[in-house]
C-alpha positions as a Markdown table, in Angstrom:
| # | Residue | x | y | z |
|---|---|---|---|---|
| 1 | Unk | 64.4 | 82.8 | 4.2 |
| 2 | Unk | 63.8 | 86.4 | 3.5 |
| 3 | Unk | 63.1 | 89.0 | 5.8 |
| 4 | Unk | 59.9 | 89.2 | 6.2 |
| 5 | Unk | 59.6 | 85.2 | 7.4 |
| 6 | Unk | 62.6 | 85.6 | 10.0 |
| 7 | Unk | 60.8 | 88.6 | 11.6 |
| 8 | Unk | 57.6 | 86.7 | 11.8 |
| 9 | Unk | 59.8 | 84.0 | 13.0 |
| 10 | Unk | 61.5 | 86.1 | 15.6 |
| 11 | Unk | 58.6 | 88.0 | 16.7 |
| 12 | Unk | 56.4 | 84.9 | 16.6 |
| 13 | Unk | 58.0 | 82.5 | 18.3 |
| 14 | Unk | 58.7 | 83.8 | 21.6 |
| 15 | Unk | 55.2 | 85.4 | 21.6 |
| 16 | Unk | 53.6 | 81.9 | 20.8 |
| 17 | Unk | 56.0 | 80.3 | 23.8 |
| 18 | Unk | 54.9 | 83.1 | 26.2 |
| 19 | Unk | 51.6 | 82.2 | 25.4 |
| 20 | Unk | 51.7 | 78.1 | 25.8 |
| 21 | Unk | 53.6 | 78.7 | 29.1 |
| 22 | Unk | 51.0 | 81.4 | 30.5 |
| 23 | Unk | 48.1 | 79.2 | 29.4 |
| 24 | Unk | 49.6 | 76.1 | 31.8 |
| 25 | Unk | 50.1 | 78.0 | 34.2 |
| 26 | Unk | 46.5 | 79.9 | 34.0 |
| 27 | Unk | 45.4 | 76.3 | 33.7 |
| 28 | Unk | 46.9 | 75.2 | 37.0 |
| 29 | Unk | 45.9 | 78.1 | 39.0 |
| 30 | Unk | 42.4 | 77.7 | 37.7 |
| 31 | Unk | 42.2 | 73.8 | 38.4 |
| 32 | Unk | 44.0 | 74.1 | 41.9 |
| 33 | Unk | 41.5 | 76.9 | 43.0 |
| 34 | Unk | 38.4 | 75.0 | 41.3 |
| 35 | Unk | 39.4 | 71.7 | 43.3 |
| 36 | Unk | 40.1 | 73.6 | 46.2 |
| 37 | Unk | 36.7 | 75.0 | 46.5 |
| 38 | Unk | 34.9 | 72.1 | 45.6 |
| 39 | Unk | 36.9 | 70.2 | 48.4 |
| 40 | Unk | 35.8 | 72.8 | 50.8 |
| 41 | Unk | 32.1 | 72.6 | 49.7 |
| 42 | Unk | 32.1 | 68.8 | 50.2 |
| 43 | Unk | 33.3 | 69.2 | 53.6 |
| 44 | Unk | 31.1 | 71.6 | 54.7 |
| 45 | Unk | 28.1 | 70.0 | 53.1 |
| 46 | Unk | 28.7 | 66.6 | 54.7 |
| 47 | Unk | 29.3 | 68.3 | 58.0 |
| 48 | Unk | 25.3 | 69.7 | 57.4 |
| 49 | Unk | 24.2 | 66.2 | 56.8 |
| 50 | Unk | 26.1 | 64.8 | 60.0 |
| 51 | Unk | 24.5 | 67.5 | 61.6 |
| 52 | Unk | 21.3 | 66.4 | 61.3 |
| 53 | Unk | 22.1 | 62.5 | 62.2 |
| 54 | Unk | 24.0 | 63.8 | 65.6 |
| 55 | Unk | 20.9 | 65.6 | 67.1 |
| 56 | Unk | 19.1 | 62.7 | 67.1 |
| 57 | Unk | 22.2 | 60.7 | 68.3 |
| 58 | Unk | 22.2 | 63.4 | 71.4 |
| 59 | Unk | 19.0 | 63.1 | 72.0 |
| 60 | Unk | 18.9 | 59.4 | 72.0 |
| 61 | Unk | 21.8 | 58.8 | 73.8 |
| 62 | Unk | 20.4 | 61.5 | 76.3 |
| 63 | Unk | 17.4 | 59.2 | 77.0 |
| 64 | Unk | 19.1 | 56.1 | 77.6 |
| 65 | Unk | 21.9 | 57.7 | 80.0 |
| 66 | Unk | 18.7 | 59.5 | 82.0 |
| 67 | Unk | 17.7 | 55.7 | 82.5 |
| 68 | Unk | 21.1 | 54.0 | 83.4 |
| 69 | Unk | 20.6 | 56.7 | 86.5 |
| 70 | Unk | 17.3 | 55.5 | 87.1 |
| 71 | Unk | 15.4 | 52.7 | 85.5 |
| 72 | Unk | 11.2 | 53.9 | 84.6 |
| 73 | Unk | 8.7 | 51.8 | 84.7 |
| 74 | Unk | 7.6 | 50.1 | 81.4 |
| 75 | Unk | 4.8 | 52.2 | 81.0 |
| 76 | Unk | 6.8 | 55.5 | 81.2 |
| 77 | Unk | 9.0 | 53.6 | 78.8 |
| 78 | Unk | 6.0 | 53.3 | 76.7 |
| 79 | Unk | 4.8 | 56.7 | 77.2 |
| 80 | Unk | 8.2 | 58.1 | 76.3 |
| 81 | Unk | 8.4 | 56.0 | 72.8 |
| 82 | Unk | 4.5 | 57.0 | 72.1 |
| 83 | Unk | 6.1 | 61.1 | 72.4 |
| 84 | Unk | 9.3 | 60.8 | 70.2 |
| 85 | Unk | 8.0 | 58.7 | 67.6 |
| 86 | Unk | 6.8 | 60.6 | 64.4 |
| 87 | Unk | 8.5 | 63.9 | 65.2 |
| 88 | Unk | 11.0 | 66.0 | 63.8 |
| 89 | Unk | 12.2 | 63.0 | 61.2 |
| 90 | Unk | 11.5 | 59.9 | 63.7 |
| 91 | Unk | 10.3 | 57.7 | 62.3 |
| 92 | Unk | 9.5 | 55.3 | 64.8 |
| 93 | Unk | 11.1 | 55.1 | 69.0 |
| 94 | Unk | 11.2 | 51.6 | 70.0 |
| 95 | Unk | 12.4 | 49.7 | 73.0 |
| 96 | Unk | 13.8 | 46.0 | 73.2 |
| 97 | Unk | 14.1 | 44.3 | 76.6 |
| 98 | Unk | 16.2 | 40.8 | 77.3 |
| 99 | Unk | 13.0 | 40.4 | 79.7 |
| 100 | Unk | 10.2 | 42.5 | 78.9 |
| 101 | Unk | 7.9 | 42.8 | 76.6 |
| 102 | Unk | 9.0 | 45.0 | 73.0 |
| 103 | Unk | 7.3 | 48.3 | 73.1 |
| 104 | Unk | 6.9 | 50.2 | 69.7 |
| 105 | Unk | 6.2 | 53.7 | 69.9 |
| 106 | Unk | 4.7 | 53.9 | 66.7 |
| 107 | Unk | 2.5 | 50.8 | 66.0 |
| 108 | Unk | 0.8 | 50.8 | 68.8 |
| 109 | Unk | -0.7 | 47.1 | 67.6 |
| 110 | Unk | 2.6 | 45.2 | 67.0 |
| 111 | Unk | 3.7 | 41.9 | 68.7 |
| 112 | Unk | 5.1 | 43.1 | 72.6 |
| 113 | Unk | 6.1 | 38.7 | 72.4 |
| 114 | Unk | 8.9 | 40.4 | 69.6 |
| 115 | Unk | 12.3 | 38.6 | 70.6 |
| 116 | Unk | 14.6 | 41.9 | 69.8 |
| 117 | Unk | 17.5 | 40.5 | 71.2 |
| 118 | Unk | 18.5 | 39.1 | 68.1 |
| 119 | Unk | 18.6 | 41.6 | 65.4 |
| 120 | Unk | 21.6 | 43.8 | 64.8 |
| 121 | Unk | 20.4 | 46.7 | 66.0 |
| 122 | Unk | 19.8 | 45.2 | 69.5 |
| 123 | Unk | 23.6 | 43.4 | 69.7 |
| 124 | Unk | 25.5 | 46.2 | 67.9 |
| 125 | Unk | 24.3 | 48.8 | 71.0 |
| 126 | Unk | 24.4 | 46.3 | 73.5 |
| 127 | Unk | 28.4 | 46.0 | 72.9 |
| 128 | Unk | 29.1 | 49.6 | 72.8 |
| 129 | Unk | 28.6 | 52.6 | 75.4 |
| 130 | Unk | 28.3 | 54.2 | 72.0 |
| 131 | Unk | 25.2 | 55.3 | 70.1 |
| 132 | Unk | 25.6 | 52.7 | 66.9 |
| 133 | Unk | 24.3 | 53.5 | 63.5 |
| 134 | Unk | 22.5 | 50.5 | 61.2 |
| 135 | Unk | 23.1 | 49.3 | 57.8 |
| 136 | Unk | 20.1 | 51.6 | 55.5 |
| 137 | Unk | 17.5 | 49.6 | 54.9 |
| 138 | Unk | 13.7 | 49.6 | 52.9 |
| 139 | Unk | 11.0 | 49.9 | 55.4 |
| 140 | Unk | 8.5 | 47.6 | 54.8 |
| 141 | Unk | 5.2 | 49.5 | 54.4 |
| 142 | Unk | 6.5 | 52.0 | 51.7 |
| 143 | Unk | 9.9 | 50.5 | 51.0 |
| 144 | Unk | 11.5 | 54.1 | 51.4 |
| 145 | Unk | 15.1 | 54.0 | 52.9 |
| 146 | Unk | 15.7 | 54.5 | 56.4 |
| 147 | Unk | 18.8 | 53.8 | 59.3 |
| 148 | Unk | 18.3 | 52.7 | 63.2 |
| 149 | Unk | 20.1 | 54.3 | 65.3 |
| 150 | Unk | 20.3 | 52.4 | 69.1 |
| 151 | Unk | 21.7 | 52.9 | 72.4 |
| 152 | Unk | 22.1 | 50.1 | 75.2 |
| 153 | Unk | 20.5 | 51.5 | 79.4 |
| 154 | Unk | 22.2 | 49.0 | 81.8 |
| 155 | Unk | 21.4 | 48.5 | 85.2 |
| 156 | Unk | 24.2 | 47.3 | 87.4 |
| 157 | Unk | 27.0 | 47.2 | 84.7 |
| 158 | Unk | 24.3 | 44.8 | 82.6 |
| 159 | Unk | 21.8 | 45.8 | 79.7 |
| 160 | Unk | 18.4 | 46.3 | 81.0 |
| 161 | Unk | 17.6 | 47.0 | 77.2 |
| 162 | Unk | 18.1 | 49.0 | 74.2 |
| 163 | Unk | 16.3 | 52.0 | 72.9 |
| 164 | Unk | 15.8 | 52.7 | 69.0 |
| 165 | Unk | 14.8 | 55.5 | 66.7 |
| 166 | Unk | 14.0 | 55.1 | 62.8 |
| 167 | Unk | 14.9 | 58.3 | 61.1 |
| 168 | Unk | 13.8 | 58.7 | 57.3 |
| 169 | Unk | 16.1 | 59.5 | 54.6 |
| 170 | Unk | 14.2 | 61.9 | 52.7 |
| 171 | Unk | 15.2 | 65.3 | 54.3 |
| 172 | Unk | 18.8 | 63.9 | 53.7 |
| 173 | Unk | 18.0 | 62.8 | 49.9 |
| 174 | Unk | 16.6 | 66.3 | 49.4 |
| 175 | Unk | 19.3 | 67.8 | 50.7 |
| 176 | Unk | 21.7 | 66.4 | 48.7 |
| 177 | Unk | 19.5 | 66.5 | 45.5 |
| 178 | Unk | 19.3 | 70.5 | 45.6 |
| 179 | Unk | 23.4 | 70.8 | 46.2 |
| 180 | Unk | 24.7 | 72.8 | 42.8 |
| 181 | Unk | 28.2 | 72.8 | 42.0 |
| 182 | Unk | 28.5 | 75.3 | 39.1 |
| 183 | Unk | 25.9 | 75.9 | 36.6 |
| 184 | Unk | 25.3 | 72.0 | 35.4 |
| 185 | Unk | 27.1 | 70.3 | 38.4 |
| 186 | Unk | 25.4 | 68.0 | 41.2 |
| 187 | Unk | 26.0 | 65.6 | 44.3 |
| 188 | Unk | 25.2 | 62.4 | 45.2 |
| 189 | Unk | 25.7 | 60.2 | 48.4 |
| 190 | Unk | 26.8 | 56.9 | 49.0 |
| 191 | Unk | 26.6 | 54.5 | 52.1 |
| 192 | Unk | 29.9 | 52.3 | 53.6 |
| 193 | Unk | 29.0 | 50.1 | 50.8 |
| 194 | Unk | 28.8 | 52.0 | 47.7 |
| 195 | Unk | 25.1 | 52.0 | 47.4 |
| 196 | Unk | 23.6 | 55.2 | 46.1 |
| 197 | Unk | 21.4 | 56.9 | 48.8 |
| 198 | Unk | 20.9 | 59.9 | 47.2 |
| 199 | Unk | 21.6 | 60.3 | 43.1 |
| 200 | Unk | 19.4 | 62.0 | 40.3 |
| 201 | Unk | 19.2 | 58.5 | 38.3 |
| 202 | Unk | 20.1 | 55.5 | 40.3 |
| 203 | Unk | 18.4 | 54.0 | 42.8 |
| 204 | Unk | 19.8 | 52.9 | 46.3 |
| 205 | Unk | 20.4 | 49.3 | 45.0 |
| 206 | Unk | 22.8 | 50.3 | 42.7 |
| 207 | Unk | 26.5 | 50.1 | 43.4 |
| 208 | Unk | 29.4 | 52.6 | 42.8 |
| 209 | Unk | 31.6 | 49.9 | 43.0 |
| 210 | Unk | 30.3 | 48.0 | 39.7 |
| 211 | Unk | 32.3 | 51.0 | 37.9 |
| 212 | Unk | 35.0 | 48.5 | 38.1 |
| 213 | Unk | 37.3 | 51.1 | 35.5 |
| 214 | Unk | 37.1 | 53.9 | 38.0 |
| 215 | Unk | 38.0 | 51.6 | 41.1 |
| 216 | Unk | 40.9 | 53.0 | 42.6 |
| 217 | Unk | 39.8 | 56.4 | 42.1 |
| 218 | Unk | 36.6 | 55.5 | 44.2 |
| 219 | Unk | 39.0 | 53.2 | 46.1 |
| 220 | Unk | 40.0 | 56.6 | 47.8 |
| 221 | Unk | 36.6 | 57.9 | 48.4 |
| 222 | Unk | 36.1 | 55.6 | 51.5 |
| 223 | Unk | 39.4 | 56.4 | 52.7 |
| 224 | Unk | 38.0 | 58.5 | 55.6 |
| 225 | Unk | 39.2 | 62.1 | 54.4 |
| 226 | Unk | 38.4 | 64.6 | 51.4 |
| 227 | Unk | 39.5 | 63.4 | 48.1 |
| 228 | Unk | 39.5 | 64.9 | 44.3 |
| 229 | Unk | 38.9 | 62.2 | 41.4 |
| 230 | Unk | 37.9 | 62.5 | 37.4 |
| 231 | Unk | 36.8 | 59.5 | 34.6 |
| 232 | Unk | 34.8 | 59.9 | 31.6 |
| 233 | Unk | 30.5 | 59.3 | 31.8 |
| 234 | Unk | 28.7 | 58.7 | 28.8 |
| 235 | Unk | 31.5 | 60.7 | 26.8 |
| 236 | Unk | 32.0 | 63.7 | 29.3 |
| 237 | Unk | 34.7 | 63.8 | 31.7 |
| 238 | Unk | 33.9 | 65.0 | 35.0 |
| 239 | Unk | 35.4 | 66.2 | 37.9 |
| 240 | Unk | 34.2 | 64.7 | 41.7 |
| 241 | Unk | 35.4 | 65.9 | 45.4 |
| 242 | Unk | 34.2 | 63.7 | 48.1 |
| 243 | Unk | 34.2 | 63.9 | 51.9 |
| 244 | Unk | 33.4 | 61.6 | 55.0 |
| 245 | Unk | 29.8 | 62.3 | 56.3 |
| 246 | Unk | 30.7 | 61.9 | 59.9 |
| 247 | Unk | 31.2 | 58.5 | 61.5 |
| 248 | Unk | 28.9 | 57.2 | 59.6 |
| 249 | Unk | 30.7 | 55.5 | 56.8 |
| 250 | Unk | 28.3 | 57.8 | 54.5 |
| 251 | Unk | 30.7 | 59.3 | 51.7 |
| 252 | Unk | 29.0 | 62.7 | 50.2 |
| 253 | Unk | 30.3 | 63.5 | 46.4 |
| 254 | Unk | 30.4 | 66.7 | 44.4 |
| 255 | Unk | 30.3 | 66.7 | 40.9 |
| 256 | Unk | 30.9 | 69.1 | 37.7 |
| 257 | Unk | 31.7 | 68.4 | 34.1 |
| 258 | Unk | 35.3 | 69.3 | 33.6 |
| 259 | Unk | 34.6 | 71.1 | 30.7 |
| 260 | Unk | 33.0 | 73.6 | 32.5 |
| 261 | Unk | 35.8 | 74.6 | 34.8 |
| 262 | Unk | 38.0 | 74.7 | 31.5 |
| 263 | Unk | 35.4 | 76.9 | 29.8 |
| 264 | Unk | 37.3 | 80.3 | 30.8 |
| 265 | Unk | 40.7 | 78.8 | 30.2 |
| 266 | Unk | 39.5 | 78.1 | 26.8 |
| 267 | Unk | 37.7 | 81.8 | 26.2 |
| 268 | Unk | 40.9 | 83.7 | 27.4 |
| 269 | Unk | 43.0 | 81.4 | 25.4 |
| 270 | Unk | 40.2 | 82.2 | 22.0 |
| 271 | Unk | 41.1 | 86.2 | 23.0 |
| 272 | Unk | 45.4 | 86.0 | 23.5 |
| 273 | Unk | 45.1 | 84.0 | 19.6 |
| 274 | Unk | 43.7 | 86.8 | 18.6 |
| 275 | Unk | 45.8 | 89.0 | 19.9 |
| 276 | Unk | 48.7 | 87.4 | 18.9 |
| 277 | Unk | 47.6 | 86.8 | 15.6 |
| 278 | Unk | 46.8 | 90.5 | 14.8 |
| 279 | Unk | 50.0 | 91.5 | 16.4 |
| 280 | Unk | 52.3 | 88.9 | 14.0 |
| 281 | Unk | 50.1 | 90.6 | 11.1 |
């Protein structure tokens, strides 16, 4: 070896080690702090979309202790339903009796013979002192999704009835639609079961769960606290950060191309070659 290959050697080497150690560590520090902040924007973001579930929660719930105290006639019952319904995201305030007749604040021609006291919304609030949540659901008129939230009034330690409110999910869908995460990164959200309530391609019927490759990675998104996951789509792997909406079951997910976050790691690493390079030369 002559001398001018072992001082390239020498000099070389330990500048081409300094530079593979500072590059994993850069890579690291730039992943930990990109995961953090992602993490942190979930959080907060799914705290927003809580928000606006628990101020109608409040408000119902408001309503039906007012009547535990005192018990209104049916036709202040009616009045009341006629005022909330349609306003401020309601979609509909309806009341279901065990022996009266069904008021609907919004269609002021339905059945008042309507049974309520069997659907799900009507049992799941008459066995709680809580305000319950429902399953989403397509409304039948426009098929557009919307949730029932209901809250039992009792009389005497039994239920007298249960009050209900429809709220739409299209404030929430846009919401989440206009969240950015970087320049090319998005959200979507998903209900207890998977389903897509808010994505830029699939519809609500669709399943995150049928991404049977990715399972125990989205395994951990329902796990009730903020998580940080990647897998490959359509070639590109991405990076996701999720976080509980609430009690709600709802799971909101952040996501950005990885490739993105490794951009600068990549650019800096382009500039130290260089540099390295021209100083070996």
């Amino acid at each position: 070896m002559n001398l001018k290959t072992r001082m390239i050697t020498l000099i070389g080497t330990p500048v081409l080690l300094v530079f593979i150690v500072m590059a994993g560590l850069v890579y690291e520090v730039l992943m930990d702090a990109m995961e953090q902040e992602m993490t942190e924007m979930a959080t907060h973001q799914a705290s927003v979309i809580n928000g606006q579930l628990v101020g109608k929660k409040e408000m119902l719930a408001a309503v039906t202790r007012t009547w535990d105290a005192k018990l209104p006639s049916h036709e202040d019952m009616q009045t009341t339903a006629n005022y909330f319904a349609n306003k401020n995201g309601i979609g509909d305030f309806f009341i279901g009796f065990p022996n009266q007749p069904f008021i609907d604040g919004a269609d002021k021609t339905s059945d008042p013979t309507f049974d309520a006291t069997g659907r799900a919304w009507y049992k799941d609030a008459a066995g709680s002192q809580e305000v319950m949540i429902s399953k989403i659901y397509l409304t039948k008129t426009d098929h557009k999704p919307v949730v029932s939230l209901s809250s039992a009034f009792r009389q005497n330690g039994q239920v007298a009835g249960v009050a209900g409110v429809d709220l739409s999910l299209d404030a929430v869908k846009d919401f989440v639609s206009a969240i950015k995460v970087g320049k090319t990164g998005g959200a979507f959200l998903l209900n207890e079961d998977g389903n897509f309530i808010s994505h830029k391609s699939k519809p609500i019927d669709d399943t995150i769960f049928d991404q049977k490759e990715n399972a125990e990675a989205i395994k951990a998104f329902f796990q009730g606290k903020p998580t940080i996951a990647s897998w490959s789509e359509n070639g590109t792997t991405m990076l996701f950060a999720s976080a509980p909406v609430g009690d709600t079951g709802w799971v909101l997910v952040l996501e950005v191309p990885k490739s993105e976050i490794l951009a600068p790691i990549i650019n800096m690493g382009a500039i130290v070659a260089v540099i390295i390079l021209l100083s070996i030369a």
